[in-house]
N, C-alpha and C positions, 0 to 999 in steps of 0.2 A: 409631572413637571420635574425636570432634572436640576441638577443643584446649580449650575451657571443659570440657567432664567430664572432661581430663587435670588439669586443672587443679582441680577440685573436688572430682577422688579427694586430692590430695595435700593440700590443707586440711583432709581428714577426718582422712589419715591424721598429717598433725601436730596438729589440735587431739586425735587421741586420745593423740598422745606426749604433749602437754602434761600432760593429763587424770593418765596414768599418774604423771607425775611431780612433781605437785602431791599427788597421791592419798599418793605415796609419801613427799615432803619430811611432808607433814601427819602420817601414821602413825610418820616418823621423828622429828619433835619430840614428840612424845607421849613416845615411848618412851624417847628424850634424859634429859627430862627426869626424867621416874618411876624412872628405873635411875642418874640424874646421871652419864650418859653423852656427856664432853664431846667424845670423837674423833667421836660420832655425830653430834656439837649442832656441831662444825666442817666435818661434810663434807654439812649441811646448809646450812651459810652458803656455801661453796666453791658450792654447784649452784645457787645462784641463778642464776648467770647466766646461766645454760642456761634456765629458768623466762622470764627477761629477753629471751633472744635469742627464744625461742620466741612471744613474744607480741609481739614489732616483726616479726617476719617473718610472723605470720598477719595482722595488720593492714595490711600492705603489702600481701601477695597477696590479701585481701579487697578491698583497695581498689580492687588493678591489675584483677582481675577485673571489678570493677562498673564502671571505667569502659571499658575495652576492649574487654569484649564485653556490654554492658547486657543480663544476663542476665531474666530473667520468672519470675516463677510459684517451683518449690521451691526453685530453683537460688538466686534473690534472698533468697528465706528464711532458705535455709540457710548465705547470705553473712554477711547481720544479726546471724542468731542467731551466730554466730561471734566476729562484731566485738566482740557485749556479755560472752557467756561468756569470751571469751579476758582480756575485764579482771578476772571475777571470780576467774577462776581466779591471775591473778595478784597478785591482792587477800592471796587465800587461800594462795598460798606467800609473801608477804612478811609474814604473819601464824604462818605457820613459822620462817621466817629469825628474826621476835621474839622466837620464843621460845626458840630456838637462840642467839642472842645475848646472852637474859638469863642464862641459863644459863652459859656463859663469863664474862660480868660477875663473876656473884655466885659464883665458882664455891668460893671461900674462905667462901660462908656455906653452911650445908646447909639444906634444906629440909626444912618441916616437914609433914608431910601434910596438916594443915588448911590450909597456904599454898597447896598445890597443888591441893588442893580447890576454893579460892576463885578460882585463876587460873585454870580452865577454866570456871567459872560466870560470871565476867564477860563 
């Protein structure tokens, strides 16, 4: 095994931790909020930064790869595709983290069901 496929087994295997833990911040704000569960809505906020670290270090090693060993063909592909999913994935836990934080905000107002209706339709 040459050192690029070492190296582009381990970008899979962390953009799939990312994956899981986006997957999981998202299903944990959900449920935050619907149960006004605010130890869950803080240890959502707490994992960002794992979310943060995880996507500077797949951007680095996307980068260091493509310029150290100009890869070709699926190997470049699947460099790319990495570079754009890793931003949306972290689009989409700082869009958890929001709604873990609104939830601590307002945690002295209760929510009404129709409120939280409308804040997953937007």
């Amino acid at each position: 095994m040459n050192h690029l496929t070492f190296q582009i087994e381990y970008i899979k295997t962390s953009l799939l931790e990312m994956i899981e833990l986006v997957k999981s911040q998202f299903e944990k704000s959900s449920e935050a909020l619907l149960n006004h569960d605010l130890e869950l809505a803080e240890e959502i906020i707490r994992r960002e930064a794992r979310v943060n670290a995880l996507e500077l270090n797949l951007y680095k090693e996307c980068e260091q790869n493509i310029a150290l060993y100009q890869p070709v063909a699926s190997e470049l592909r699947l460099l790319i595709s990495t570079i754009k999913s890793v931003s949306e994935l972290e689009r989409i836990g700082d869009h958890a983290v929001f709604v873990a934080k609104s939830l601590v905000d307002f945690q002295h107002k209760p929510f009404s069901k129709q409120y939280i209706e409308s804040f997953f339709i937007c």
